[in-house]
Backbone bond lengths (Angstrom), bond angles and torsions (degrees), N, CA, C in turn:
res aa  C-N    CA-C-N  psi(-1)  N-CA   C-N-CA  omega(-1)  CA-C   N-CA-C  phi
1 X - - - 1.465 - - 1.534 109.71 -
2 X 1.559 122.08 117.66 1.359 119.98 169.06 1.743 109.97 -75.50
3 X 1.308 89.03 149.30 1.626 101.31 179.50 1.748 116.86 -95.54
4 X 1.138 127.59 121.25 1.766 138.25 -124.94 2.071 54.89 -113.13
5 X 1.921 77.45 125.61 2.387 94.36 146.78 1.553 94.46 -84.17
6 X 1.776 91.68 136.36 1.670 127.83 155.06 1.712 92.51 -57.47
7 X 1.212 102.02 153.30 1.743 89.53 166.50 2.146 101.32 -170.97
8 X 0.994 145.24 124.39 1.199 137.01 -167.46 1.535 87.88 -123.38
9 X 1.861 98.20 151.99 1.561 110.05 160.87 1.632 101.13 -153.55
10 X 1.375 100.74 154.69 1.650 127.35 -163.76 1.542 107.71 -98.09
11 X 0.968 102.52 113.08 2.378 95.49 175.26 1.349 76.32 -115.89
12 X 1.387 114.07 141.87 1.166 140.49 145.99 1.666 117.72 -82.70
13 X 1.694 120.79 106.89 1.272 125.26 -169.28 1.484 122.62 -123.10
14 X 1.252 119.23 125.77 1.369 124.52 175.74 1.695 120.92 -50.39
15 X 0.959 143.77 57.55 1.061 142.93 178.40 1.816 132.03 -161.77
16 X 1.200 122.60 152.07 1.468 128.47 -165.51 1.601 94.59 -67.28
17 X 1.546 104.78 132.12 1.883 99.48 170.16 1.366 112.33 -50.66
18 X 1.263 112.41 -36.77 1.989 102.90 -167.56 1.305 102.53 -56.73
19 X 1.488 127.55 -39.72 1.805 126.03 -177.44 1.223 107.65 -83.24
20 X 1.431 130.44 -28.78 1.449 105.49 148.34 1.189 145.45 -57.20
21 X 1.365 113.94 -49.05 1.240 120.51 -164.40 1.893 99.71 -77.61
22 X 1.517 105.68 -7.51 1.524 89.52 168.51 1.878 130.55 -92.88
23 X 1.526 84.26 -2.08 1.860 112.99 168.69 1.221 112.36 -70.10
24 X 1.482 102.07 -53.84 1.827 108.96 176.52 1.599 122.82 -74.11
25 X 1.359 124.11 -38.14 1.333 148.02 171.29 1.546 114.13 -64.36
26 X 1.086 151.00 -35.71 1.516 132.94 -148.44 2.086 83.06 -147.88
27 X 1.496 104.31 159.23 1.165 130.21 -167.30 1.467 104.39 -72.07
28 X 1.602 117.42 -32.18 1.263 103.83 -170.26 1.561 105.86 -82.70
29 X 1.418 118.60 -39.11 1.305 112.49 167.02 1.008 127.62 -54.79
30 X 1.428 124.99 -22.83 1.910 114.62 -169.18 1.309 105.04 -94.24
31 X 1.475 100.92 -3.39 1.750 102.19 169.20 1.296 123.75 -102.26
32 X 1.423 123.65 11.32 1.004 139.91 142.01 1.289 118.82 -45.50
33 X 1.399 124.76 -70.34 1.415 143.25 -147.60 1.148 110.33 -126.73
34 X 1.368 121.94 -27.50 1.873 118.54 -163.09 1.662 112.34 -107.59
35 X 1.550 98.20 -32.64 1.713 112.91 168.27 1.105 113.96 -170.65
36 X 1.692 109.01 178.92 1.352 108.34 -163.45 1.193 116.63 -61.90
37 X 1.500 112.08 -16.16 1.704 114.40 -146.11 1.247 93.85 -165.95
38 X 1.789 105.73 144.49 1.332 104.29 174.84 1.512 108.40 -156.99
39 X 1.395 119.11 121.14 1.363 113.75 -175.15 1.579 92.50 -137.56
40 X 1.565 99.34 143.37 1.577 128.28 173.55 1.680 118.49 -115.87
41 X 1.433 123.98 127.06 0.950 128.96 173.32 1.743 103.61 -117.20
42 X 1.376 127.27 97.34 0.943 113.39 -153.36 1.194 138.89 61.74
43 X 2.109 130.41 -141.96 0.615 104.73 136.95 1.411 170.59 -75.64
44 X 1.733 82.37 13.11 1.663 79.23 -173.65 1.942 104.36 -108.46
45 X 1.716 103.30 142.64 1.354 102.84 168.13 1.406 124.16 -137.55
46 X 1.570 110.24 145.28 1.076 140.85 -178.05 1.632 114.54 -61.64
47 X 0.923 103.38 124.63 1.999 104.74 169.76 1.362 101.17 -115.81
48 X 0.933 108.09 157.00 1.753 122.69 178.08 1.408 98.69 -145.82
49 X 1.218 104.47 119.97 1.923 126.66 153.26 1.591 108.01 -116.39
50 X 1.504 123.38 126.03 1.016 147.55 152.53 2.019 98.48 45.37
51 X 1.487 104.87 -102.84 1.679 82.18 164.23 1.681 114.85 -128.80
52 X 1.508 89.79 48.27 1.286 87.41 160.43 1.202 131.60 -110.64
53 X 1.356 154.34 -167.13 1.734 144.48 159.53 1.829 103.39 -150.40
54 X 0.974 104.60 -177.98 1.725 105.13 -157.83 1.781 102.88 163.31
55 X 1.537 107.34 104.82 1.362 110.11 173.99 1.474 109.81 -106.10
56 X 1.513 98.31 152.05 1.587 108.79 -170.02 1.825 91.83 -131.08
57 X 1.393 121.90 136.01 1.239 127.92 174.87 1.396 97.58 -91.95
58 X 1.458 116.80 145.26 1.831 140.31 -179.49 1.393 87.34 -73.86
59 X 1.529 110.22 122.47 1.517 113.75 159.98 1.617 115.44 -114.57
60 X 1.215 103.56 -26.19 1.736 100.80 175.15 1.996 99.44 -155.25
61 X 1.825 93.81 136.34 1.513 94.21 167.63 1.608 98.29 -162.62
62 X 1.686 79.06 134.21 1.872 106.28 -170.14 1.351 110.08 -117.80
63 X 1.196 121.59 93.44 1.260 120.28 164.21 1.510 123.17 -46.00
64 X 1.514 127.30 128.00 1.397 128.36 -43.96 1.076 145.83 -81.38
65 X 1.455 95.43 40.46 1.646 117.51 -167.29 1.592 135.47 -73.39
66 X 1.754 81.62 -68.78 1.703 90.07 -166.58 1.586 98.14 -141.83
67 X 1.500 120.74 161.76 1.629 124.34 157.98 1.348 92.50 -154.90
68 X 1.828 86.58 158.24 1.684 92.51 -159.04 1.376 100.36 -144.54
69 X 1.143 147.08 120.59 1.503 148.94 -152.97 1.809 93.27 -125.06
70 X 1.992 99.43 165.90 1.113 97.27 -168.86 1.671 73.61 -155.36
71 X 1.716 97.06 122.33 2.163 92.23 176.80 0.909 116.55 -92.47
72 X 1.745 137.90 145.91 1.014 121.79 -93.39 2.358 69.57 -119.50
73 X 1.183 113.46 -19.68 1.300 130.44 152.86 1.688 132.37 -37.96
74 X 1.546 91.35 -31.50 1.668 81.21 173.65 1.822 88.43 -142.65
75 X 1.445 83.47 83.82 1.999 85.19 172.59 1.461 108.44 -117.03
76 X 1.539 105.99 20.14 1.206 119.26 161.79 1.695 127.71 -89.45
77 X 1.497 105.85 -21.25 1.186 119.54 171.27 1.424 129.66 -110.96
78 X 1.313 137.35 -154.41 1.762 143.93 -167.36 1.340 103.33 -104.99
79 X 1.429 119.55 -7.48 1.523 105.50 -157.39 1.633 86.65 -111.67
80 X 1.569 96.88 162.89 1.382 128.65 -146.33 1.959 115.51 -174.77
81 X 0.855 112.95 172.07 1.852 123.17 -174.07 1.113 128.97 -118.93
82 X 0.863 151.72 108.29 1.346 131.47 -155.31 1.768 105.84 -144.27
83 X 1.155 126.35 125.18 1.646 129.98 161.88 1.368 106.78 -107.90
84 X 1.777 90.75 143.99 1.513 92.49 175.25 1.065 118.29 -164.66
85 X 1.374 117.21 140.71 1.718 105.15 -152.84 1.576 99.00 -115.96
86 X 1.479 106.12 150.38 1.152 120.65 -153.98 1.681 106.03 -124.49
87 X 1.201 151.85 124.66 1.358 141.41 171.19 2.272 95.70 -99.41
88 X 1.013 67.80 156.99 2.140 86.56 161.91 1.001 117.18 -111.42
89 X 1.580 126.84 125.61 1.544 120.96 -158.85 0.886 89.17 -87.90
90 X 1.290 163.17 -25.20 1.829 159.22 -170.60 1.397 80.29 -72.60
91 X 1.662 126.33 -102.57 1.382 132.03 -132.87 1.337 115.77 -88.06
92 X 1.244 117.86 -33.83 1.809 140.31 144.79 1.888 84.13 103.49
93 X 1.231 112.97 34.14 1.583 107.62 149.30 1.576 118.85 -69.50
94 X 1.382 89.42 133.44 1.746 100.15 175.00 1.423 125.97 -95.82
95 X 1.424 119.29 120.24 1.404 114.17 -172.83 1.702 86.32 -117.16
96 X 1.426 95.82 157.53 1.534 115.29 163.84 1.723 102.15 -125.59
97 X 1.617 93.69 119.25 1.933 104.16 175.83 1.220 104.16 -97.22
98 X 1.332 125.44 160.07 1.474 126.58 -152.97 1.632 82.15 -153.50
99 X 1.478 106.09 102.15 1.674 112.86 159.04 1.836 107.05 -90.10
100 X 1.310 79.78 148.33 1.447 75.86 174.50 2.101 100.54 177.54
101 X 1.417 90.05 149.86 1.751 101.02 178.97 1.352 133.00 -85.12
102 X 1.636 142.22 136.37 1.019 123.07 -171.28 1.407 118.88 -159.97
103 X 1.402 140.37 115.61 1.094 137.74 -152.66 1.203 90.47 -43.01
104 X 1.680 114.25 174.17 1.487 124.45 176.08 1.423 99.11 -72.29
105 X 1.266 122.30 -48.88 1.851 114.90 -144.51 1.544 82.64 -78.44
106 X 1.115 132.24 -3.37 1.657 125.29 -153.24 1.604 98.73 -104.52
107 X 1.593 117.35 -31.39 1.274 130.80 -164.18 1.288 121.22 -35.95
108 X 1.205 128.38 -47.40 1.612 149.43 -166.69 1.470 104.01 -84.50
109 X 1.642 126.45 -35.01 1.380 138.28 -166.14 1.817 83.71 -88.08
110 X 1.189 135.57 -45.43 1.460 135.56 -171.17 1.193 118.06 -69.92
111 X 1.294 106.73 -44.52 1.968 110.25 170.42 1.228 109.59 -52.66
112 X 1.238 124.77 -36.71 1.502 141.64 -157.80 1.108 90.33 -67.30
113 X 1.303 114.74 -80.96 1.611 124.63 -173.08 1.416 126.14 -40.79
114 X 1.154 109.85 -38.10 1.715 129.26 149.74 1.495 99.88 -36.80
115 X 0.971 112.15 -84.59 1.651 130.67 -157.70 1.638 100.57 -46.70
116 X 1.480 123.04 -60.57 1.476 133.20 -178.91 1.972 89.07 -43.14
117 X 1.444 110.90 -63.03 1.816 103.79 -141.82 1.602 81.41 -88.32
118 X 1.141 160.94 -3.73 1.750 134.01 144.36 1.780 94.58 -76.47
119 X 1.139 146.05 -31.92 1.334 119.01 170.49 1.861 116.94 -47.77
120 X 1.597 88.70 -57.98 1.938 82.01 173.48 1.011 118.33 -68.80
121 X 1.570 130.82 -16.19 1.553 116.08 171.92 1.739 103.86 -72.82
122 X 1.211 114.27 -42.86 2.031 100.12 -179.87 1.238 106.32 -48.70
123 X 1.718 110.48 -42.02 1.902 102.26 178.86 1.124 105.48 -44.68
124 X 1.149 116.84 -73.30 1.518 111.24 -163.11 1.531 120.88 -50.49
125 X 1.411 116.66 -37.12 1.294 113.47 -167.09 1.584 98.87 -78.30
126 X 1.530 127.16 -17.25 1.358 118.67 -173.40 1.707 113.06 92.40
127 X 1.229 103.57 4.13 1.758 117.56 -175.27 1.668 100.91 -93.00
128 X 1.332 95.01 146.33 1.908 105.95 174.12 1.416 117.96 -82.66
């Protein structure tokens, strides 16, 4: 069994948590930005990319905080997904941090992928 790096990163995003956290939270939003397709039966939900699919069971969701997925592929191990949006009580900028696990050799190819799907989520939201 390889051991998946913990690894977190910070986007700084133009937008009110309630419209985020309903991008990251509910099926129609994560299919906006995260994949093609997204259907929930409960807790468990479906992603769809092109022809692939990949379920992740709901392990934690905080209105308008945080959601935290677990794929349904490695429910043998610790690693898991997690977004979570953050305000600054001084300046009240909103970041969303994105924990998440990733083999080592994979690490650099995973940030990436991060980086691309909060780029299309600022598209959408209209944020820089």
């Amino acid at each position: 069994m390889n051991n998946k790096i913990k690894y977190e990163i910070e986007f700084p995003i133009q937008a009110s948590p309630q419209l985020l956290y309903n991008y990251i939270s509910t099926p129609s939003g994560l299919s906006e930005w995260f994949a093609d397709n997204v259907n929930s039966r409960g807790e468990l939900f479906t992603f769809i990319w092109d022809d692939s699919e990949e379920q992740a069971k709901l392990i934690t969701k905080k209105s308008p905080e945080r959601i935290k997925f677990k794929w349904s592929e490695s429910s043998n191990d610790a690693s898991f997904f997690e977004l979570r949006i953050e305000v600054d009580p001084i300046t009240k900028d909103v970041s969303i941090i994105v924990t998440d696990f990733s083999d080592e050799d994979e690490l650099e190819e995973s940030k990436m992928l991060w980086e691309n799907q909060i780029a299309s989520l600022k598209q959408i939201l209209g944020s820089r």
